[in-house]
C-alpha positions as CSV (number, residue, x, y, z in Angstrom):
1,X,82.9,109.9,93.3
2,X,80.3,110.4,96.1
3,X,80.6,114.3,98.2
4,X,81.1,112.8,101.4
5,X,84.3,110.9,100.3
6,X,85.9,113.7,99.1
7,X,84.6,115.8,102.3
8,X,86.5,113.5,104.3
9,X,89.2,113.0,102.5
10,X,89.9,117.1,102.3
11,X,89.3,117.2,106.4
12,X,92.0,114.8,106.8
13,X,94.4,115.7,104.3
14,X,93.7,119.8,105.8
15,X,94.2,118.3,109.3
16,X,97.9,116.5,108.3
17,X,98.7,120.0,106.4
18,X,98.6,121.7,109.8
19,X,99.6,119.8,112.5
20,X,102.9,118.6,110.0
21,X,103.9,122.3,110.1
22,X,103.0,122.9,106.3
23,X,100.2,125.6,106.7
24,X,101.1,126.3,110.2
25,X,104.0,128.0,112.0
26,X,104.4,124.6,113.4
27,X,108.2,122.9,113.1
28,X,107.8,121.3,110.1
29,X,107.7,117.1,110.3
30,X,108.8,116.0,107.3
31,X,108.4,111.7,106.8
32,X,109.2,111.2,102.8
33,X,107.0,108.1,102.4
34,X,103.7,109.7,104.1
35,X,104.7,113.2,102.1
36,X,104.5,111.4,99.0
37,X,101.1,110.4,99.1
38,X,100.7,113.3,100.3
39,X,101.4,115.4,96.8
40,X,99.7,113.0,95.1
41,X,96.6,113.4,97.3
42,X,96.7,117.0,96.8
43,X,96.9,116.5,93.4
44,X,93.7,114.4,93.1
45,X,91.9,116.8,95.3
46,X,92.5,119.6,92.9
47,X,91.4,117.4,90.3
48,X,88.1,116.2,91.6
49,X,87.2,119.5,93.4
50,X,88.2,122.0,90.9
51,X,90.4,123.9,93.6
52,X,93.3,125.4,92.4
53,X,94.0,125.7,96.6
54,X,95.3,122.0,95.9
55,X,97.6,122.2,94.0
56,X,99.4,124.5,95.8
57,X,99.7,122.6,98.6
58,X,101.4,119.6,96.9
59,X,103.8,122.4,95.2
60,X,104.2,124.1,98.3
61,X,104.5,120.4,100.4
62,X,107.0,119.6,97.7
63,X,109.2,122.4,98.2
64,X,109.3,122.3,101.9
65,X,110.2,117.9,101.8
66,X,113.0,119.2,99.5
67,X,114.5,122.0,102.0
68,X,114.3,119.8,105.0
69,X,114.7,115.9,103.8
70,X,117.5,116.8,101.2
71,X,119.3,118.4,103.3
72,X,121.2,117.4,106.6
73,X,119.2,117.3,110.3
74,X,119.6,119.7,112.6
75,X,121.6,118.0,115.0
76,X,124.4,116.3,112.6
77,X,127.4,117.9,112.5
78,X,127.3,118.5,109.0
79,X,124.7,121.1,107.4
80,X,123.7,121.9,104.0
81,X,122.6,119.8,101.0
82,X,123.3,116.0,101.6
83,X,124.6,116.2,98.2
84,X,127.0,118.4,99.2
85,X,125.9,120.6,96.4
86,X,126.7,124.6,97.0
87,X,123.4,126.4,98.4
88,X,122.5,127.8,94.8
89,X,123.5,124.3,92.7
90,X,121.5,122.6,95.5
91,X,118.6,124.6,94.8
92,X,118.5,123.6,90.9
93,X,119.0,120.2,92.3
94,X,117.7,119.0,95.4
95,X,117.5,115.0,94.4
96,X,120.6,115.0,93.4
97,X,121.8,113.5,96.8
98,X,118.6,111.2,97.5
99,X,116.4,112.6,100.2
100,X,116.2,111.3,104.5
101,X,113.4,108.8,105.4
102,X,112.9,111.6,108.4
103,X,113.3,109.3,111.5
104,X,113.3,110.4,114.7
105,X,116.7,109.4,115.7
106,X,120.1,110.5,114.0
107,X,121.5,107.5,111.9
108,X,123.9,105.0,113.2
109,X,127.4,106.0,113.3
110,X,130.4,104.3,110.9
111,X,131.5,101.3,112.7
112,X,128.6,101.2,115.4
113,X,127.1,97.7,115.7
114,X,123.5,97.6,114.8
115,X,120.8,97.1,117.4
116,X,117.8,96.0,114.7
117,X,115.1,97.7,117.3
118,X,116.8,101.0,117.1
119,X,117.5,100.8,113.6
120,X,113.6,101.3,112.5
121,X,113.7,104.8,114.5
122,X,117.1,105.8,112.9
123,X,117.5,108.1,110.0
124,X,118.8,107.3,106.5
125,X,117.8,106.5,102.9
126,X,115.3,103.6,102.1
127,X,115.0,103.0,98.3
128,X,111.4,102.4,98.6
129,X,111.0,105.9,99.4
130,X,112.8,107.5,97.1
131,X,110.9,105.4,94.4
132,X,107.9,107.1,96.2
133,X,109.0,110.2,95.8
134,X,110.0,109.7,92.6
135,X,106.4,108.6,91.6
136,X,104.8,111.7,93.4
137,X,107.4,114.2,91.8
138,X,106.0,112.7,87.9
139,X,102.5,112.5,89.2
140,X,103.1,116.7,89.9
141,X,104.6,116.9,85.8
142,X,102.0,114.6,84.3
143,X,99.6,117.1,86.4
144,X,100.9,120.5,85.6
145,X,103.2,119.6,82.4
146,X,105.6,121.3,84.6
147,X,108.9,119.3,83.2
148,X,111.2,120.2,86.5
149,X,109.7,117.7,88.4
150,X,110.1,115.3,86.0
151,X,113.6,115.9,85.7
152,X,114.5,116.0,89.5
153,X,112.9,112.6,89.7
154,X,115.0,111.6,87.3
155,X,118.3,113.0,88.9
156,X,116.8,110.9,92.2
157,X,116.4,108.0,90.2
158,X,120.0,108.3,88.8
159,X,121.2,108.8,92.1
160,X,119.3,105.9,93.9
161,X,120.6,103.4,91.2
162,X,124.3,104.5,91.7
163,X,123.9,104.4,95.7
164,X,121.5,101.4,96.7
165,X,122.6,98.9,93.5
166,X,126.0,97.0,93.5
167,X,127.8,94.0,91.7
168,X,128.6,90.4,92.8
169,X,129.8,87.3,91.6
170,X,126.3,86.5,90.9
171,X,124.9,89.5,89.6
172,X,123.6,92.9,90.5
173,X,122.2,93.3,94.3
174,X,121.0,95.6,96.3
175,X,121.5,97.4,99.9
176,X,117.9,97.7,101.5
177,X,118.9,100.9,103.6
178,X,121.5,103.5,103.0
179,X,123.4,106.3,105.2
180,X,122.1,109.7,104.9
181,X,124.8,110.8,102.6
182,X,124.6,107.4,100.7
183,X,128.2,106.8,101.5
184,X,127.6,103.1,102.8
185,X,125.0,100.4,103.2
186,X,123.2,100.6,106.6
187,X,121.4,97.3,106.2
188,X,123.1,95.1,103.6
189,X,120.0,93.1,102.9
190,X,117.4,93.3,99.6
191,X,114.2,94.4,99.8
192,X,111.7,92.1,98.7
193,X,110.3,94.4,96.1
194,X,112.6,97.1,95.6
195,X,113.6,96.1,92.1
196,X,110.3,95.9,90.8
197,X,109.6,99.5,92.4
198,X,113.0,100.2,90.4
199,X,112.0,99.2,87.3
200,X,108.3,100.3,87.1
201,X,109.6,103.2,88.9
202,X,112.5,104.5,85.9
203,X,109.9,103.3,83.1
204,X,107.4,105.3,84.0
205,X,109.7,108.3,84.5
206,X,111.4,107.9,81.1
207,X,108.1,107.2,79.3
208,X,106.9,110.6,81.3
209,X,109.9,112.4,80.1
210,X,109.4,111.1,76.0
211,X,106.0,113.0,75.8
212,X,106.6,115.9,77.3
213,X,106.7,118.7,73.9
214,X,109.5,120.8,74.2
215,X,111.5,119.1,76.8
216,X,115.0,119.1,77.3
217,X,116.8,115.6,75.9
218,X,117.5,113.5,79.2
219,X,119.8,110.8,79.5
220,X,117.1,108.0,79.3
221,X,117.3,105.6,82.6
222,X,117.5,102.7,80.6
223,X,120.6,101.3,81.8
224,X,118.8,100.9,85.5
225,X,115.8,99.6,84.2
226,X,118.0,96.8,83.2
227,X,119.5,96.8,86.0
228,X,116.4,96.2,88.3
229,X,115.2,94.1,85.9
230,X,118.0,91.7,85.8
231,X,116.9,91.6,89.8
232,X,113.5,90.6,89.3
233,X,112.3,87.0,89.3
234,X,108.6,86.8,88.4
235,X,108.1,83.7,90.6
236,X,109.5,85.4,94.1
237,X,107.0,88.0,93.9
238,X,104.2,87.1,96.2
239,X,103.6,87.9,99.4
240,X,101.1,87.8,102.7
241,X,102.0,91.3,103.9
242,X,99.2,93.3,103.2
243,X,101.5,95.9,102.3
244,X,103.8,94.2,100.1
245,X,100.1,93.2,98.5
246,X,99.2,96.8,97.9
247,X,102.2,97.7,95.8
248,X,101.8,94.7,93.5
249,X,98.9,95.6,92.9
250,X,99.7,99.0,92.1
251,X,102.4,98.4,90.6
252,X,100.4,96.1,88.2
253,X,98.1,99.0,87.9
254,X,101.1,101.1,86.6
255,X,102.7,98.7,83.9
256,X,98.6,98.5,82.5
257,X,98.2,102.0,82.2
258,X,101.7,102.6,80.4
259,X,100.9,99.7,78.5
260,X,97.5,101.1,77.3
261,X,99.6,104.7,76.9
262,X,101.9,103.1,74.0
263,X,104.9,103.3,77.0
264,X,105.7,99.7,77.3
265,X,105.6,96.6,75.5
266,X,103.5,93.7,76.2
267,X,105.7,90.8,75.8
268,X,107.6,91.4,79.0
269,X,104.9,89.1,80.9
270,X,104.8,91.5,83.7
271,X,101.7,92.4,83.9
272,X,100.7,89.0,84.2
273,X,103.2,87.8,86.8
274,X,102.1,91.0,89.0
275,X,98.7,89.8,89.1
276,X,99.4,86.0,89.8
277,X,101.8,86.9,92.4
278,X,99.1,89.3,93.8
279,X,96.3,86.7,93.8
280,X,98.3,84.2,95.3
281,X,99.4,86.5,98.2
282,X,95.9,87.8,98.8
283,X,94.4,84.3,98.7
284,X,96.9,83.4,101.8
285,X,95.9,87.0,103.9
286,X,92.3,86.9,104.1
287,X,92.7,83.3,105.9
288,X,94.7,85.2,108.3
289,X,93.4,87.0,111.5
290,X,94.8,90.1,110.7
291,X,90.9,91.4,109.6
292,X,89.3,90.5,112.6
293,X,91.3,91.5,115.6
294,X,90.7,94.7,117.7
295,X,92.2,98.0,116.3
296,X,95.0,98.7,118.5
297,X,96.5,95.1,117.2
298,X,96.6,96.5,113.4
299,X,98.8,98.4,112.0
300,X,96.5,100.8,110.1
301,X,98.8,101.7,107.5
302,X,100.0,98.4,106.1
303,X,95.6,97.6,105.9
304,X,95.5,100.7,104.1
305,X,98.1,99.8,101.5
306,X,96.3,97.0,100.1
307,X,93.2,98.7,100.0
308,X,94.7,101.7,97.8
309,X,96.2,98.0,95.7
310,X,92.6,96.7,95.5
311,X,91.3,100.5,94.4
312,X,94.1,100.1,91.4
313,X,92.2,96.3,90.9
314,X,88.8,98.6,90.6
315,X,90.4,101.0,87.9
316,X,91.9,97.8,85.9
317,X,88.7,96.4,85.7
318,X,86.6,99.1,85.0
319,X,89.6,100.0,81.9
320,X,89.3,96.0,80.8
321,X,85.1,95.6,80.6
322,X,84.8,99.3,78.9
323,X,87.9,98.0,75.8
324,X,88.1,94.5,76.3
325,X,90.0,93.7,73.2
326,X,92.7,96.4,74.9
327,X,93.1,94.7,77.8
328,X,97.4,94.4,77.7
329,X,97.6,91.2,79.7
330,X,97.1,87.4,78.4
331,X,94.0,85.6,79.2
332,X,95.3,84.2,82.0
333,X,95.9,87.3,83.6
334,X,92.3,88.3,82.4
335,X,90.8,86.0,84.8
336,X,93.2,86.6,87.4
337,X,92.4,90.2,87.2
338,X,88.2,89.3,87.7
339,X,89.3,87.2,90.6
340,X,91.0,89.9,92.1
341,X,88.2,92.2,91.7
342,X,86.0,89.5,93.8
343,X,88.1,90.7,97.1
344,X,86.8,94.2,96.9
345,X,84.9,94.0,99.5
346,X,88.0,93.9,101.6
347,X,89.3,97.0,101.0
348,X,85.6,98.3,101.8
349,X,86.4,96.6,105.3
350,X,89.3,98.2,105.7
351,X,87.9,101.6,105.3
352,X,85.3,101.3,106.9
353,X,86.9,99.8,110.0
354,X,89.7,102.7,110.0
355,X,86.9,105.4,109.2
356,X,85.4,105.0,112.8
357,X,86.3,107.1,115.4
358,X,87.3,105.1,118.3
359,X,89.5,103.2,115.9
360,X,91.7,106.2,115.6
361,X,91.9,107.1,118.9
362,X,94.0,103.6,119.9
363,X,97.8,103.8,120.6
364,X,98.3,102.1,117.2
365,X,96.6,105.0,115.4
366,X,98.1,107.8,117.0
367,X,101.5,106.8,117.5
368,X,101.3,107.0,113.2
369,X,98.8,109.0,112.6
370,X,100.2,111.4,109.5
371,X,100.9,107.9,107.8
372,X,98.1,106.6,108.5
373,X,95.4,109.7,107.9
374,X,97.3,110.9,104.9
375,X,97.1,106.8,103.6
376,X,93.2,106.6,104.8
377,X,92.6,109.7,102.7
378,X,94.1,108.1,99.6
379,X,91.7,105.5,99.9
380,X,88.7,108.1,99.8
381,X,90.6,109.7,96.6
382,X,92.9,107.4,94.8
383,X,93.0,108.9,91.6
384,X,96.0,111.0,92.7
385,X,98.0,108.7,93.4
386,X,96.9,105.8,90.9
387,X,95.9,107.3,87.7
388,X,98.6,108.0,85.4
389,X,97.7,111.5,83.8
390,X,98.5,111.7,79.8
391,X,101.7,113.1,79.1
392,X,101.3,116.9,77.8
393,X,97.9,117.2,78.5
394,X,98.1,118.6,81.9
395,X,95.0,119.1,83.8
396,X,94.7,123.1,83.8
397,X,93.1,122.4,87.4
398,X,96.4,121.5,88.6
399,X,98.5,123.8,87.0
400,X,100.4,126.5,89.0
């Protein structure tokens, strides 16, 4: 990895440290999908640097999301843990009760009808997040062999499924967004891919938890895995949004590394229907004029999600033409994989595009930028947030 990438990589990710209150006596601002990248950035910068400064940071960045986003705003009525947990039991626990998205606004009241513009900028629980934060709380055990963080993903995990997932007629659904205190659904609808985040999401963590020597036993999460996957249909998957893109594609990345780890069987088809669905969707976007129109008309972010998808593409490549004949996917997916590699120079556009100054200085940049400075940085170092670490071998780099 070239000097100047990390360079500028550590410049932005020591710029979002300070102006979102975590090495400064700024009011800390706290947004759970942006500080999950976050740790894992950290994390990758104290892998690839050598730093031990980095790690801290994610531990310390960790620590503060818990003691403001699992626990109740400022101005709502009620205070403490969301989980309702006493002050020391919350401590040992802060997951227990999910964690806030950390909108600006307070969340809609029981009862209040729902004004969809409003609803964006109001507070809650979005399961998407939590599985981000679940992912960026295993990347921080796989990193330090720490088993704690591990296990509070897993209460998260346990408490997501319980919350967000419910029964019909026809099967298992679930709520898309959830009250703060995950008491009732705030928007009843299903995410497009929350499932599959579900059940990537509790595999990882229970593979995670298998090799770590010495741990505790923990009730395994099998019973939401099936869940989620019960919810997943293989042939719903695709999608234009370039952000949707970038988390099949990760995703995808995800199932082939526990694959190659021993962690999950290959006769699910997963793998494969990940990177079908993922060519497909990327096939329609780049006919699109999302790429060429001026900057503040993009939403940097969402770019910037398929471009960290298309970095996982790299890494699945790279792993297929070192072992071919451990390459966990069919042939099919073989050849979907080298056609998905062919779009690489997109992501190159997209960083390059958001890497220039004046880019960042539009409306669309500013009014997002720890999102989108935190995200831009995970494209200059991936390997944090993408690279599965080997279960009890941490990297002494990372280790508190």
């Amino acid at each position: 990895m070239s000097e100047p990438r990390i360079d500028r990589a550590v410049e932005l990710m020591t710029g979002f440290a300070e102006y979102s209150g975590l090495t400064s006596t700024r009011a800390p601002r706290r947004y759970l999908w942006t500080d999950a990248f976050a740790v894992c950035n950290f994390l990758g910068l104290a892998r690839v640097t050598g730093e031990g400064k980095f790690s801290e940071l994610a531990l310390q960045l960790t620590e503060q999301v818990h003691r403001v986003l699992a626990r109740h705003r400022d101005d709502d009525t009620r205070s403490g843990w969301i989980s309702g947990l006493d002050p020391r039991e919350g401590d040992a626990h802060p997951t227990r009760g999910g964690l806030r998205i950390g909108k600006p606004l307070p969340e809609r009241a029981p009862g209040s009808p729902m004004d969809e513009r409003l609803e964006w900028d109001r507070d809650g629980q979005y399961f998407h997040y939590l599985t981000k934060w679940m992912h960026a709380l295993d990347q921080t055990t796989r990193a330090t062999g720490q088993p704690l963080f591990n296990a509070w993903a897993r209460e998260l995990a346990r408490a997501a499924h319980r919350a967000f997932v419910y029964a019909t007629p026809g099967g298992k659904r679930m709520y898309w967004k959830m009250s703060i205190d995950l008491s009732r659904p705030q928007v009843p609808s299903m995410g497009h891919h929350d499932p599959l985040d579900g059940f990537v999401t509790c595999m990882q963590l229970d593979a995670t938890a298998a090799g770590l020597p010495g741990a505790p036993a923990e009730p395994s999460l099998a019973d939401a895995a099936a869940d989620f996957a019960a919810m997943l249909d293989p042939r719903q998957l695709a999608t234009g949004d370039p952000l949707g893109l970038g988390g099949l594609l990760t995703d995808a990345y995800r199932v082939d590394q526990l694959m190659r780890q021993g962690s999950w069987s290959a006769g699910d088809g997963l793998l494969d229907a990940l990177l079908a669905a993922a060519l497909v969707g990327l096939r329609h976007y780049v006919t699109q004029p999302d790429l060429r129109a001026p900057a503040d008309r993009r939403l940097a972010f969402r770019e910037l999600g398929l471009a960290i998808g298309l970095a996982a593409v790299r890494m699945m490549e790279e792993a297929a033409s070192r072992e071919p004949a451990r390459f966990p996917g069919s042939a099919e997916a073989r050849a979907r994989l080298e056609q998905l590699a062919r779009y690489a120079p997109v992501a190159a556009e997209i960083e390059s595009f958001w890497l220039r100054g004046e880019h960042r200085r539009t409306r669309t940049w500013v009014d997002h930028q720890g999102i989108n400075d935190v995200m831009l940085a995970t494209t200059l170092v991936p390997e944090g947030y993408l690279v599965l670490g080997r279960v009890g071998y941490p990297d002494t780099r990372v280790s508190k």
